[in-house]
C-alpha positions in Angstrom: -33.4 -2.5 -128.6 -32.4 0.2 -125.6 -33.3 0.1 -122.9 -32.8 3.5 -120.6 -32.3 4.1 -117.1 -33.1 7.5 -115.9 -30.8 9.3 -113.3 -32.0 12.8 -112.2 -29.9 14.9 -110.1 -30.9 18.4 -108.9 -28.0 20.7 -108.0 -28.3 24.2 -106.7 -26.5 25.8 -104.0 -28.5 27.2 -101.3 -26.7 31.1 -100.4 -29.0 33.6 -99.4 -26.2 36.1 -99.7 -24.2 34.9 -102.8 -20.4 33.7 -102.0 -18.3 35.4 -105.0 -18.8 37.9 -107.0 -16.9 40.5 -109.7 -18.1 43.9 -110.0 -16.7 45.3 -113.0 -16.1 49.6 -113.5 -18.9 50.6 -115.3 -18.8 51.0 -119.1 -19.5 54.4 -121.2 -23.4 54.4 -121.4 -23.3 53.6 -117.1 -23.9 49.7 -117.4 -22.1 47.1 -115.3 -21.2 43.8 -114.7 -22.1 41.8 -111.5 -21.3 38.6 -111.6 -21.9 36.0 -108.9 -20.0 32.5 -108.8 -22.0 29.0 -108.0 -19.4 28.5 -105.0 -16.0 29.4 -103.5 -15.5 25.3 -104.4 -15.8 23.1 -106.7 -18.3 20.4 -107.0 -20.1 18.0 -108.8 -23.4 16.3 -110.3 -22.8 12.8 -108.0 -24.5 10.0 -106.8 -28.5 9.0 -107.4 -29.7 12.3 -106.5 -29.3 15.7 -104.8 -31.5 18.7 -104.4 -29.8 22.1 -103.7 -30.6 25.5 -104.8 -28.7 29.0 -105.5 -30.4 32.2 -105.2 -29.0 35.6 -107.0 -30.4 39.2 -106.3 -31.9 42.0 -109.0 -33.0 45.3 -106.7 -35.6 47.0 -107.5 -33.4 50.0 -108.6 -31.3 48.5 -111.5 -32.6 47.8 -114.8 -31.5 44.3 -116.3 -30.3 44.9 -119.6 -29.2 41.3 -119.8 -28.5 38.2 -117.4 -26.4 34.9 -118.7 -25.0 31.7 -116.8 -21.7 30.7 -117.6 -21.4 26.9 -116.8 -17.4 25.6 -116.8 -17.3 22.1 -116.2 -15.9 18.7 -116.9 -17.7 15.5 -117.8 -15.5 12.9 -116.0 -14.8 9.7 -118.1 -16.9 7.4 -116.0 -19.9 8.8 -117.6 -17.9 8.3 -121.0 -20.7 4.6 -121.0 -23.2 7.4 -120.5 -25.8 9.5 -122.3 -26.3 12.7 -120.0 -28.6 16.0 -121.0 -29.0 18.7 -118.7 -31.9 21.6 -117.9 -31.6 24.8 -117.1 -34.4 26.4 -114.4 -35.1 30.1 -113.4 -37.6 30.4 -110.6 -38.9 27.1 -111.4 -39.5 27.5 -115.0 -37.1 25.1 -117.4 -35.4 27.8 -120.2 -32.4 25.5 -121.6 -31.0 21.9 -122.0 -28.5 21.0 -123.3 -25.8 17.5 -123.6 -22.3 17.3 -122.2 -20.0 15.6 -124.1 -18.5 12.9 -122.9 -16.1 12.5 -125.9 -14.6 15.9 -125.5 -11.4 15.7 -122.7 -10.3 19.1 -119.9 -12.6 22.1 -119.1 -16.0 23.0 -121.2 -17.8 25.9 -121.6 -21.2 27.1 -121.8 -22.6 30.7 -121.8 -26.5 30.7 -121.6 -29.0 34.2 -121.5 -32.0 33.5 -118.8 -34.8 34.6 -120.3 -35.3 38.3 -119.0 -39.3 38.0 -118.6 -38.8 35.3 -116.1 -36.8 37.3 -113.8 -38.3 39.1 -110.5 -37.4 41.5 -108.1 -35.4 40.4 -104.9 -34.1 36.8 -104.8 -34.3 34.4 -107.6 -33.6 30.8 -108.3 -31.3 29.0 -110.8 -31.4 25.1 -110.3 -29.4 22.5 -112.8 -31.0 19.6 -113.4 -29.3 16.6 -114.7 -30.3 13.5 -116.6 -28.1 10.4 -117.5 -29.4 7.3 -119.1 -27.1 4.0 -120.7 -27.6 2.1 -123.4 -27.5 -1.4 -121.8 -29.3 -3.3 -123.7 -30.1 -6.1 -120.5 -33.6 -5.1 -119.8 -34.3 -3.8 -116.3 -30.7 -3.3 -115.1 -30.2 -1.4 -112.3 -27.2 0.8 -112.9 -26.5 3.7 -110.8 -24.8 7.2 -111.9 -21.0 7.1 -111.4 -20.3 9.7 -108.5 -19.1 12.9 -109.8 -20.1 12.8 -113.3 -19.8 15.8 -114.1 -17.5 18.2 -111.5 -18.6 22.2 -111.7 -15.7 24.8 -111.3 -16.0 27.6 -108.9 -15.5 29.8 -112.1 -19.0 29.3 -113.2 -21.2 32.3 -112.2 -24.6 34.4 -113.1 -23.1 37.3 -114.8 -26.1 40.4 -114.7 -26.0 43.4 -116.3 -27.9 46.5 -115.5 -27.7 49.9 -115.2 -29.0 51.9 -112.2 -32.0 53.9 -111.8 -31.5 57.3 -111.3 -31.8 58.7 -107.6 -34.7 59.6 -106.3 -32.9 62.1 -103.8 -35.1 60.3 -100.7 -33.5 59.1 -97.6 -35.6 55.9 -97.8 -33.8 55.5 -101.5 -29.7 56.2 -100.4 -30.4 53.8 -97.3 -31.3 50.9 -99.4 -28.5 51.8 -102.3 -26.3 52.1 -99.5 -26.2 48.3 -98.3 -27.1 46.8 -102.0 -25.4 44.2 -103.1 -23.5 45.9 -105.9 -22.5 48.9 -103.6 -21.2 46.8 -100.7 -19.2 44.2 -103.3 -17.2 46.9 -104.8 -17.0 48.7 -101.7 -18.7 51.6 -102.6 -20.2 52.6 -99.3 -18.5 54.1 -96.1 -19.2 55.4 -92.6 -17.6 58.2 -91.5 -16.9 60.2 -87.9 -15.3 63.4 -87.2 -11.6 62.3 -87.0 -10.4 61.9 -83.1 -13.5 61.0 -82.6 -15.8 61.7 -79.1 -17.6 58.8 -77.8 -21.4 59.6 -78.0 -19.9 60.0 -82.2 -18.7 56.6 -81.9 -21.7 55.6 -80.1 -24.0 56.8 -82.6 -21.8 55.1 -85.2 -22.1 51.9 -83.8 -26.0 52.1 -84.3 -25.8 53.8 -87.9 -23.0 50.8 -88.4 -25.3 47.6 -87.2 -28.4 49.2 -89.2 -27.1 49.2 -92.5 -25.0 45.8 -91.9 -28.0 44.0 -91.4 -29.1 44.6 -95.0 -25.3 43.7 -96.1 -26.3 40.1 -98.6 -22.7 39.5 -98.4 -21.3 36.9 -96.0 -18.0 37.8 -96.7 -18.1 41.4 -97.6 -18.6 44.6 -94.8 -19.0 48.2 -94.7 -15.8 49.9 -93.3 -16.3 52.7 -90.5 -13.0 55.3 -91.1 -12.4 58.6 -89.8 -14.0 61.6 -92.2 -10.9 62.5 -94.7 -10.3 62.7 -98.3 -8.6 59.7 -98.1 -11.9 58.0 -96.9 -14.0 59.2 -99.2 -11.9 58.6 -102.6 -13.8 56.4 -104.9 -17.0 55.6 -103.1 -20.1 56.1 -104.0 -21.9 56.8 -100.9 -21.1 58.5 -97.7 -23.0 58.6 -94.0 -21.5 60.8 -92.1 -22.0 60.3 -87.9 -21.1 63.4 -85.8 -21.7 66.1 -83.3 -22.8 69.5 -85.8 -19.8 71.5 -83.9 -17.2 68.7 -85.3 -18.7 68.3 -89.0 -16.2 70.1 -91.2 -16.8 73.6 -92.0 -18.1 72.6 -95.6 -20.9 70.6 -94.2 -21.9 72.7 -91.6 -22.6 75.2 -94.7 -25.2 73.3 -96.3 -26.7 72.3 -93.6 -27.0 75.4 -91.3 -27.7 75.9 -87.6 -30.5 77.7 -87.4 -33.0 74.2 -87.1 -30.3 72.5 -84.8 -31.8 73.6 -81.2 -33.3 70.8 -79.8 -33.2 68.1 -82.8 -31.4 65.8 -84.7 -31.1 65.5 -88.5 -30.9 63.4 -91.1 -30.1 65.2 -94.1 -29.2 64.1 -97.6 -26.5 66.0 -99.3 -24.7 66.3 -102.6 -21.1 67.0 -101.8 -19.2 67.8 -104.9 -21.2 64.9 -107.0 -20.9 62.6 -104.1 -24.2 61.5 -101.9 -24.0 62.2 -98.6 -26.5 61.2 -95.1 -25.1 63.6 -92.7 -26.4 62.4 -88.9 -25.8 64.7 -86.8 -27.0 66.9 -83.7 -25.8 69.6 -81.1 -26.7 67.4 -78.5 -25.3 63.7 -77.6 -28.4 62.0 -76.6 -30.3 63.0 -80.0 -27.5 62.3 -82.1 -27.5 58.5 -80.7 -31.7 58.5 -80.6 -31.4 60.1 -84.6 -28.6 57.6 -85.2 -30.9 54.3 -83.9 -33.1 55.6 -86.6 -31.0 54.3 -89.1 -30.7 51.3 -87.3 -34.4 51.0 -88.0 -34.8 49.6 -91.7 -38.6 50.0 -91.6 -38.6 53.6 -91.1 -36.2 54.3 -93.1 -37.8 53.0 -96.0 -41.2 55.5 -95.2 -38.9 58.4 -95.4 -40.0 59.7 -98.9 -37.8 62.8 -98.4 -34.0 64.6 -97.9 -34.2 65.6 -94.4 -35.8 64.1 -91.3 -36.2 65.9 -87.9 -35.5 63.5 -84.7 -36.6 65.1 -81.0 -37.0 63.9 -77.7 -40.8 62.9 -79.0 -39.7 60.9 -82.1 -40.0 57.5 -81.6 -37.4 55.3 -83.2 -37.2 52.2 -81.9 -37.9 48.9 -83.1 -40.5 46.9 -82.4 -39.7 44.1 -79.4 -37.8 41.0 -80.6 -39.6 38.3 -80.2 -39.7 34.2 -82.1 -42.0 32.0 -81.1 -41.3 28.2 -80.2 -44.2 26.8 -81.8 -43.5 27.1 -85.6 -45.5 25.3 -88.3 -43.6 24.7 -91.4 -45.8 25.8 -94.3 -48.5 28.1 -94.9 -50.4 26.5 -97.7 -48.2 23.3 -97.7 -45.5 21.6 -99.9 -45.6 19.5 -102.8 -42.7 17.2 -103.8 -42.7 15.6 -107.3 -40.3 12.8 -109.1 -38.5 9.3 -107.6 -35.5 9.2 -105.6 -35.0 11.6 -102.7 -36.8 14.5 -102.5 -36.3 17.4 -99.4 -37.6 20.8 -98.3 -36.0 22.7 -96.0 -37.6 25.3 -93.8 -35.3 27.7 -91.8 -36.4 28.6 -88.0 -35.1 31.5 -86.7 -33.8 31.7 -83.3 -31.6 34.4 -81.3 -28.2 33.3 -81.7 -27.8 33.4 -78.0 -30.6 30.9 -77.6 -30.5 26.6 -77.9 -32.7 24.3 -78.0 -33.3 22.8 -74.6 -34.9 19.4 -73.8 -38.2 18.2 -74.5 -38.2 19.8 -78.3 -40.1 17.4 -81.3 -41.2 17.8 -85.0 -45.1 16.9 -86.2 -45.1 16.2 -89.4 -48.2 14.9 -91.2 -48.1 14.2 -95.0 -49.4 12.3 -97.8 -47.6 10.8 -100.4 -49.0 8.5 -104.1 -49.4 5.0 -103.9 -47.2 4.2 -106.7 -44.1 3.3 -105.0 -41.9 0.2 -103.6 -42.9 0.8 -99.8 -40.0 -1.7 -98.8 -37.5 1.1 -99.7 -39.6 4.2 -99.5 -39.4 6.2 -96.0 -39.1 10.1 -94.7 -36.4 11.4 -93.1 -36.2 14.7 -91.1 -32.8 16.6 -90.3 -31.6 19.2 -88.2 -28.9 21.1 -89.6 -28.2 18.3 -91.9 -28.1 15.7 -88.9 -30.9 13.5 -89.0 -33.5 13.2 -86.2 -35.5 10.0 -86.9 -36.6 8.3 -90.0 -40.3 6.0 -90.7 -41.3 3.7 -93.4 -44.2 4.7 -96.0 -46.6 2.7 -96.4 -49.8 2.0 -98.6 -52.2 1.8 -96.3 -51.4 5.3 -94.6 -50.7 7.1 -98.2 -53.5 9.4 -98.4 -53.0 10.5 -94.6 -49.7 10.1 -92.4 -48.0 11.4 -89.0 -45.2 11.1 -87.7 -43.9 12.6 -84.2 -39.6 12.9 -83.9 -38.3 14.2 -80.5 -34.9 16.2 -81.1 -32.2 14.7 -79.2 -30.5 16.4 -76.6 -27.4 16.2 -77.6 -27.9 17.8 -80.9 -26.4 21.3 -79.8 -28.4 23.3 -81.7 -28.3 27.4 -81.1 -29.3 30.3 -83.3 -31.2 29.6 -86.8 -31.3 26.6 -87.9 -32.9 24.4 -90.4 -35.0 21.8 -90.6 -35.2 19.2 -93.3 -37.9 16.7 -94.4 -36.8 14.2 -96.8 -38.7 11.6 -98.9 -37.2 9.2 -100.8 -40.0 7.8 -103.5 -38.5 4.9 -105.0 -40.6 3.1 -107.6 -41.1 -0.8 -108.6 -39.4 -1.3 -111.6 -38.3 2.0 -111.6 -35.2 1.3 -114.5 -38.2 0.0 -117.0 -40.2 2.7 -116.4 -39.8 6.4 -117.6 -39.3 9.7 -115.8 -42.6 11.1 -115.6 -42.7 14.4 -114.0 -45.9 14.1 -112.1 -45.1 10.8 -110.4 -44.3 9.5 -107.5 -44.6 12.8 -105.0 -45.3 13.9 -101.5 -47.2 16.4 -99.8 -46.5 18.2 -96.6 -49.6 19.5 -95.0 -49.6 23.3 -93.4 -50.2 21.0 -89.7 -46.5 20.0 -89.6 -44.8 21.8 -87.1 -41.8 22.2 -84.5 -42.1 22.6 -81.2 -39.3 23.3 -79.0 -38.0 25.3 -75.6 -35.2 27.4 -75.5 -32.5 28.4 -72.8 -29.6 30.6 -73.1 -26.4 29.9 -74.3 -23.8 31.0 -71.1 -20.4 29.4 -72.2 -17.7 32.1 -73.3 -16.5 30.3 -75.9 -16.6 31.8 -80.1 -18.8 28.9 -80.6 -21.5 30.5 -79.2 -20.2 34.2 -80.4 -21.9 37.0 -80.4 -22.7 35.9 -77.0 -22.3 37.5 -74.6 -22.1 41.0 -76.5 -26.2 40.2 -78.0 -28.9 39.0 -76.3 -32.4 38.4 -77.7 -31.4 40.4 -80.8 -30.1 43.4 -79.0 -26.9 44.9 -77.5 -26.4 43.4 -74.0 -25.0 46.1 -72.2 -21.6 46.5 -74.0 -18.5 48.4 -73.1 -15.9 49.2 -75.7 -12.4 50.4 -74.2 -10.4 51.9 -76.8 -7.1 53.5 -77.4 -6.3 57.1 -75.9 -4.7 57.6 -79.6 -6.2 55.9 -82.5 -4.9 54.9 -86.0 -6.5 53.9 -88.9 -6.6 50.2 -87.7 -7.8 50.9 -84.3 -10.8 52.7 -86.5 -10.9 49.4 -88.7 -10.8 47.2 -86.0 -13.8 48.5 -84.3 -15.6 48.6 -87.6 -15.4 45.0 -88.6 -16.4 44.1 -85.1 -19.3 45.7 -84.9 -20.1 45.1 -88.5 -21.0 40.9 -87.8 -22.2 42.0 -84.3 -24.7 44.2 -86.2 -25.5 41.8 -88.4 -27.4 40.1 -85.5 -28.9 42.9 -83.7 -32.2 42.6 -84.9 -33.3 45.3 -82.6 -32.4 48.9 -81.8 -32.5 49.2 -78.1 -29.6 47.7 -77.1 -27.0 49.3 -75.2 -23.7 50.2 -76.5 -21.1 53.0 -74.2 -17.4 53.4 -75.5 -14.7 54.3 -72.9 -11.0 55.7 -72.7 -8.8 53.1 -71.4 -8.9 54.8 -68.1 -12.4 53.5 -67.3 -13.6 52.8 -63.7 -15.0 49.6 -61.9 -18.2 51.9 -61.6 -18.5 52.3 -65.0 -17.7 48.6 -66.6 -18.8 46.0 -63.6 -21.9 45.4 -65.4 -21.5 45.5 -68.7 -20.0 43.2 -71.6 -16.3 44.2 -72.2 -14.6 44.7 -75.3 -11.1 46.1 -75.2 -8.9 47.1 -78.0 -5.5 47.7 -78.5 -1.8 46.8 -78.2 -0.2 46.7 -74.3 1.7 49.7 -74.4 -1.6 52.2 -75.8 -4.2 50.5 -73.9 -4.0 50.8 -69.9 -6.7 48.5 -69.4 -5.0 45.6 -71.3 -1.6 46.5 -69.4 -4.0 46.1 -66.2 -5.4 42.6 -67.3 -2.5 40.8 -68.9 -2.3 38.7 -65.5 -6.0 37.1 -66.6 -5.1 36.9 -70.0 -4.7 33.3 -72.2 -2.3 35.2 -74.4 -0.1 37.4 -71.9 2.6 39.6 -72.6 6.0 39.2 -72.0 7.7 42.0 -69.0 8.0 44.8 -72.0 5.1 44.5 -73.3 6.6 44.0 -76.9 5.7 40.0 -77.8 2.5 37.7 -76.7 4.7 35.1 -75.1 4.1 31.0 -75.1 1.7 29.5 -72.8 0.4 25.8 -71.6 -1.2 25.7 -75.1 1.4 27.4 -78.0 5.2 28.0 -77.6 6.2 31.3 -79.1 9.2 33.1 -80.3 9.8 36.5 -79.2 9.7 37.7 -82.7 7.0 35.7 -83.7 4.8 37.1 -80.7 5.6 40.7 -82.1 3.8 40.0 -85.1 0.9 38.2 -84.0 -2.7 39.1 -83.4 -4.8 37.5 -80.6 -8.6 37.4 -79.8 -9.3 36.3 -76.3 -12.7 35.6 -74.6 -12.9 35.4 -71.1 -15.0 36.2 -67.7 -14.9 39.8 -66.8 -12.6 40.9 -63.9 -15.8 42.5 -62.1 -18.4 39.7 -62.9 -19.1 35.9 -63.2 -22.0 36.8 -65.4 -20.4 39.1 -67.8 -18.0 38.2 -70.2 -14.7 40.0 -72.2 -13.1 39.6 -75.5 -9.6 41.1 -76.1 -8.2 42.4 -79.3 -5.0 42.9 -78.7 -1.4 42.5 -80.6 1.8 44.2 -80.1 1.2 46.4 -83.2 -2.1 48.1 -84.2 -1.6 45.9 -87.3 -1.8 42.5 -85.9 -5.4 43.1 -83.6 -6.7 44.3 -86.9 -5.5 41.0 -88.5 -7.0 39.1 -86.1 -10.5 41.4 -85.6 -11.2 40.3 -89.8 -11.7 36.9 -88.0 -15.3 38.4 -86.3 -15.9 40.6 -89.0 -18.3 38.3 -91.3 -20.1 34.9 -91.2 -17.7 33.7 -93.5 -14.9 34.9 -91.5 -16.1 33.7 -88.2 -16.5 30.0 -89.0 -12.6 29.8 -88.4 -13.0 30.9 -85.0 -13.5 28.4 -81.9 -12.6 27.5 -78.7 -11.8 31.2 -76.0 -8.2 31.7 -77.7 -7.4 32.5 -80.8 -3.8 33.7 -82.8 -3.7 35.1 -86.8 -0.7 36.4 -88.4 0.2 38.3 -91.6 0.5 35.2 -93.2 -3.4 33.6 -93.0 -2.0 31.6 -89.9 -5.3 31.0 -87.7 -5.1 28.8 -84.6 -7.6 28.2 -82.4 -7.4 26.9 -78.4 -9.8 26.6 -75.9 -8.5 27.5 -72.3 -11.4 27.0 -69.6 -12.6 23.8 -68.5 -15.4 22.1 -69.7 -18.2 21.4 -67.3 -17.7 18.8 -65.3 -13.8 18.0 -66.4 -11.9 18.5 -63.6 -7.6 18.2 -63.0 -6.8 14.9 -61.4 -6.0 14.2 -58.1 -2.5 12.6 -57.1 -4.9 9.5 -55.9 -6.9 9.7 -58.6 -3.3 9.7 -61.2 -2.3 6.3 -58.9 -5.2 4.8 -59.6 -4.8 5.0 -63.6 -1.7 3.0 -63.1 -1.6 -0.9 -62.6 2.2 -1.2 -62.4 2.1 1.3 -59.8 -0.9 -0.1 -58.4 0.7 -3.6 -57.8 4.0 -1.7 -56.2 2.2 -0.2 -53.4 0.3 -3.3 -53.2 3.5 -5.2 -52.2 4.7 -2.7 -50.8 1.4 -2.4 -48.4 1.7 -6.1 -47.2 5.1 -6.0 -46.3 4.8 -3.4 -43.8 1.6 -5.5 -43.0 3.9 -8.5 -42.0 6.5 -6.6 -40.4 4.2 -4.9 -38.5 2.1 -7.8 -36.8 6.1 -9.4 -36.2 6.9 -6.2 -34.6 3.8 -6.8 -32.9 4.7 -10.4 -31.4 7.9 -9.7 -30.4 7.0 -7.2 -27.9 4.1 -9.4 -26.7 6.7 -12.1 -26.4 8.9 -10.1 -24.0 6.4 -8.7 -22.0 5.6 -12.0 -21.0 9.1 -12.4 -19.7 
């Protein structure tokens, strides 16, 4: 007779914006290929039980013709004593199952369609569910799942087809194609300024830039910002053009006119030889950075239901004031967790990313749970950022109504958004006799569970905490960009993929943003957030600063040259790129970040470092070095608080040896001088 033992293991991976992806050239009859991969890594169905999930996007303008996951994996030969199915979910509706065979040795393959009817608009949900079971035939063993049973290659992926939607020739309907997900993945979008650009243009770009890179899904993709040529406009498939009307080129200015330019700003939509086109422009400076903070407002963009919209002095763009609140409850309606083993929920709490928890914070939660279970092994667990907080015991007298209160440690370092995890684990009695029944054990999380927490800002220059100090509260903090006299295409993409993850966190439109020559003034930059750009010999400001830099030049200005924390050849430091964070030279309270290399090349190299979340994860510490060669190293160069350099006394004191010299030393001249001492007494007396 067998005897089963039931394992169930959830994987998903939890990406809002999906890792990988392939976009494919579309086919004759217009459809393509998106396909999105579980991971950039491999990994596996492992241990007693885990609970992820992966989300994929379907816009509202494509129409699915037809969406399959493609499962590689291998069944490791652990589980070869093992009988193993697996279920297939979309949005929380089972579609597939399926058994891997243990028998069969290297990669498998399995290509599944997801039912098309199940499917939604916006995100959706694919979650694997695994079961494994053994034939044992003692009754009531206890055997757990070997760990990695079956390991998942990073070549597995939701492949979707779809065509698009025709056009609807609305603003409201370009912006939205603009930053989709298939447009930004095969990098069909572009921002474009007259070339030799003025600075109210680049300006205005910055805000046209940071509204449409908020929408980017892509943690590892960006929308590049490149002079207007033919050059930059070969192959894509949608083109915002930022710039004063008296620098558009001459076959813009034709379709658009001047006779409606006094006083305004546009936003018109264009059709330039087959190729959609948002020109922003104005005859005036102010209005073309008021029209281009427009953009940067995704819900009125969305109301503009036509091809041209008029911005004056009266219009009012902005966005409404950031604001998060401290006190955050969980769920609305609450949360119900079925099946034995650990279950979790996570809820995400958003915070400005300049912004930490500060002392005093804790977590209410209150929550039932069924009766069923072994309460000598059955407890919740709540995490921070995967780090738990504080754990407590179920039990069966509380079942139909508990509360528990966790304070959140102070040293747990928490800034920006963050997530917070509750975790049951519902073991059973008897569990291995019993079988899986869906409906039993669970847990419910009442809508009374809540955070509350205080907040203070984040003031260490460091790239831990980037974007501070450039955002604060969701906004530009009064930044200064210094740039170039003479710009080439990697200055232009330089400032682009900085400004591109800087966007991504200014929530609001208000903030302040001025770009300056490298001749700038004290006047014009003692209060403001600095960011400079450029090698030594093209960048005066830099030339001025390289005494307060980490990184500093050598006498030629050719090569970054060693310091206390890297030795570097001269040939080396040619090629290099460095980003450097540091107190501005005017202000304690200000900060400025460096972008520098002896070749336009190498700053650019080192700027993809802060051009997406994915990107930015390699970046620490105040100083940082990246070469052609995907060299990254990271330093940190101020002091932490309270560490201070060691006193000569203090450097004694740390040695015994030494210690015990002076020591002996000490009493000798003790002795010789109470002899010196009575000698002299003695001859006085005669």
């Amino acid at each position: 007779m067998k005897k089963t033992i039931a394992l169930l293991t959830l994987l998903s991976f939890c990406l809002l914006s999906a890792g990988q992806a392939a976009s494919a050239a579309p086919d004759a009859d217009g459809t393509r290929l998106l396909q999105t991969v579980f991971t950039d890594n491999e990994t596996s169905l492992t241990g007693m039980r885990s609970s992820k999930q992966k989300l994929f996007q379907i816009p509202d303008y494509w129409n699915v013709q037809e969406v399959n996951l493609k499962l590689d994996y291998v069944v490791t030969p652990l589980a070869k004593e093992l009988i193993s199915s697996v279920t297939l979910w979309i949005n929380g509706k089972p579609f597939h199952s399926f058994r891997p065979g243990t028998g069969e040795k290297g990669l498998q393959q399995l290509t599944i369609a997801v039912p098309k009817e199940w499917l939604k608009q916006g995100d959706n949900t694919i979650e694997i569910q695994g079961y494994v079971r053994t034939e044992d035939q003692q009754a009531c063993s206890i055997v757990e799942a070997p760990d990695q049973w079956l390991q998942l290659h990073n070549t597995s992926s939701i492949d979707v087809r779809y065509t698009s939607l025709p056009m609807e020739g609305t603003i409201a309907d370009f912006a939205k194609r603009f930053a989709g997900p298939d447009t930004v993945y095969a990098g069909g979008s572009v921002i474009t300024v007259p070339d030799r650009s003025e600075t109210a243009e680049l300006e205005a770009a910055v805000h046209v830039l940071s509204g449409f890179a908020k929408l980017n899904s892509w943690d590892d993709k960006d929308i590049p910002l490149l002079p207007y040529s033919a050059e930059a406009l070969k192959e894509k498939e949608l083109v915002v053009l930022v710039g004063l009307y008296d620098r558009l080129p001459e076959e813009i200015r034709s379709l658009i006119g001047s006779d409606e330019m006094s006083g305004k700003a546009w936003l018109r939509l264009l059709n330039q030889e087959g190729q959609p086109m948002l020109v922003v422009t104005s005859q005036n400076a102010e209005l073309l950075k008021k029209a281009a903070r427009l953009t940067a407002n995704p819900e009125l963009m969305s109301q503009i239901a036509g091809e041209a919209k008029a911005v004056d002095e009266s219009t009012d763009v902005s966005t409404p004031s950031v604001s998060f609140s401290s006190r955050v409850s969980f769920t609305e309606n609450g949360d119900e967790l079925k099946g034995p083993h650990h279950q979790e929920r996570s809820y995400y709490i958003n915070l400005p990313a300049n912004r930490s928890i500060a002392d005093s914070g804790r977590i209410s939660l209150d929550y039932r749970y069924s009766q069923n279970l072994d309460f000598n092994r059955s407890l919740v667990t709540v995490s921070i950022n995967d780090t738990p907080i504080g754990s407590k015991k179920l039990t069966k007298e509380m079942a139909n109504g508990d509360r528990a209160t966790f304070a959140i440690p102070t040293d747990l370092n928490v800034s920006g958004n963050f997530a917070v995890t509750v975790g049951f684990d519902l073991e059973m009695i008897d569990a291995a006799c019993t079988q899986n029944e869906e409906q039993t054990p669970w847990a419910y999380i009442s809508n009374e569970s809540m955070i509350d927490f205080k907040t203070k800002d984040r003031t260490e220059l460091l790239f831990n905490h980037y974007p501070y100090p450039f955002l604060r509260d969701g906004a530009y903090n009064q930044v200064a960009v210094v740039l170039p006299q003479e710009r080439d295409a990697y200055t232009y993409r330089t400032f682009s993929n900085l400004f591109n993850l800087l966007g991504r966190y200014a929530v609001a439109n208000t903030g302040d943003v001025k770009v300056y020559p490298d001749t700038a003034q004290e006047s014009e930059l003692k209060d403001r957030n600095i960011i400079a750009i450029g090698t030594y010999q093209d960048n005066k400001w830099i030339r001025d600063q390289n005494k307060n830099l980490y990184f500093q030049y050598d006498d030629k200005g050719t090569a970054i040259k060693s310091n206390e924390k890297k030795s570097i050849d001269s040939e080396y430091g040619a090629r290099i790129g460095t980003l450097q964070l540091l107190p501005s030279p005017f202000s304690s309270s200000t900060g400025m970040l460096v972008v520098t290399g002896a070749r336009s090349e190498s700053y650019y190299l080192a700027s993809k470092l802060l051009a997406t979340e994915k990107a930015k994860w390699s970046v620490y510490g105040d100083g940082v070095t990246a070469d052609k060669d995907g060299n990254v190293n990271a330093y940190r160069f101020k002091k932490q608080a309270g560490e201070k350099t060691d006193s000569v006394f203090a450097d004694i004191a740390k040695r015994s040896d030494v210690l015990g010299f002076l020591a002996a030393v000490g009493l000798a001249a003790c002795l010789a001088l109470v002899s010196l001492a009575l000698l002299i007494r003695k001859y006085r007396k005669k």
